[in-house]
N, C-alpha and C positions, 0 to 999 in steps of 0.2 A: 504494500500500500504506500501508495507515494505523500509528501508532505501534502499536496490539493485537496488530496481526500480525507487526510488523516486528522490536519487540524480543524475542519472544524466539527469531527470528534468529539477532540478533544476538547473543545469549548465546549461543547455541551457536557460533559462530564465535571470540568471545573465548573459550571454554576450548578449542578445539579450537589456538588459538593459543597459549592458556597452558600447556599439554600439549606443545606442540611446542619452546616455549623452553625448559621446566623441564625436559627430554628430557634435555641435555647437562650443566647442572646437576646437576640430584638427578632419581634415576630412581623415589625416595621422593615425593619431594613431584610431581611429575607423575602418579603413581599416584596419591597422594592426593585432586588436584587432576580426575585423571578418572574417580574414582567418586564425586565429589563429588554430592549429592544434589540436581543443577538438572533435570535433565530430569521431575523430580515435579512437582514448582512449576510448571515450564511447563507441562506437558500439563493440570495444573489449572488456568493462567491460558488455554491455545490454548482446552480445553474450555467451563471457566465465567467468563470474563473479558468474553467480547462481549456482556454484559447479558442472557444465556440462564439464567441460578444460577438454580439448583436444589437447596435444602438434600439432601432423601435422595436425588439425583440425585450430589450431590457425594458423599455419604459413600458412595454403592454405591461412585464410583470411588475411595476412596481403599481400600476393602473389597475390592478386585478389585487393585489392588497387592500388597499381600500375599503372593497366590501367585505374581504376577508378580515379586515379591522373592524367595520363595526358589527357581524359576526361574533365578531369573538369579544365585542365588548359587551354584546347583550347577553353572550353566555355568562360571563363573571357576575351580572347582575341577575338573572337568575339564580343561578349558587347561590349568591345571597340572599335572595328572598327567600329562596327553599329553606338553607340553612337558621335563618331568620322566624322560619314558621315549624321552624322543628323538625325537620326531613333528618333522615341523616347525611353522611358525606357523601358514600357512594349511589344514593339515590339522588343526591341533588345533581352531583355531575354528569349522574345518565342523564337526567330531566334535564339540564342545560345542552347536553349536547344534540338531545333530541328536537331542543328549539334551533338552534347551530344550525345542525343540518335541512332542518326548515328551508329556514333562511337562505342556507348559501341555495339549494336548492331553486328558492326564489327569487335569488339574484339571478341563476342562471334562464330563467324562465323567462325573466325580464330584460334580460343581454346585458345586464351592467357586469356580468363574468362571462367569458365565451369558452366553452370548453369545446375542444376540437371534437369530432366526429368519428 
């Protein structure tokens, strides 16, 4: 496995690690620390990093985040309502993902995401 692929691994193992130390510390800054904004950067370095760049290839994918961001911001806010009304953890996460994928669903429905054929 070559450095291209390897690190950004490895980043995701260092925050999954920094998340788990920061747990006990501050439940602040672990939260901080895991919606921290890495997993953009890499999927733009796994996608356009191996010498494949693609300028409007690049910005469809940063144009296709977007709804993928508020996606995944109405998931967190489910979680917490569920969590909020007493659910437990891993029921609340289904139940937010099952709104998730709603959603991205209905973005795709409505062409604000295009997924190839």
């Amino acid at each position: 496995m070559n450095t291209q692929k390897a690190l950004p691994v490895v980043a995701s193992i260092a925050i999954i690690l920094g998340v788990a130390i920061l747990r006990d510390r501050s439940k602040t800054l672990a939260a901080i620390l895991a919606t921290m904004p890495i997993n953009i950067p890499l999927g733009l370095w796994v996608v356009f990093g191996g010498g494949n760049y693609d300028q409007d290839a690049a910005a469809s994918f940063a144009r296709a985040l977007v709804p993928g961001l508020l996606a995944t911001i109405v998931w967190v806010i489910v979680v917490y309502g569920l969590l909020r009304l007493g659910v437990t953890l891993w029921v609340s996460i289904l139940g937010a993902y099952v709104v998730w994928a709603a959603l991205v669903f209905a973005f795709i429905r409505v062409g604000w995401l295009k997924v190839p054929a």
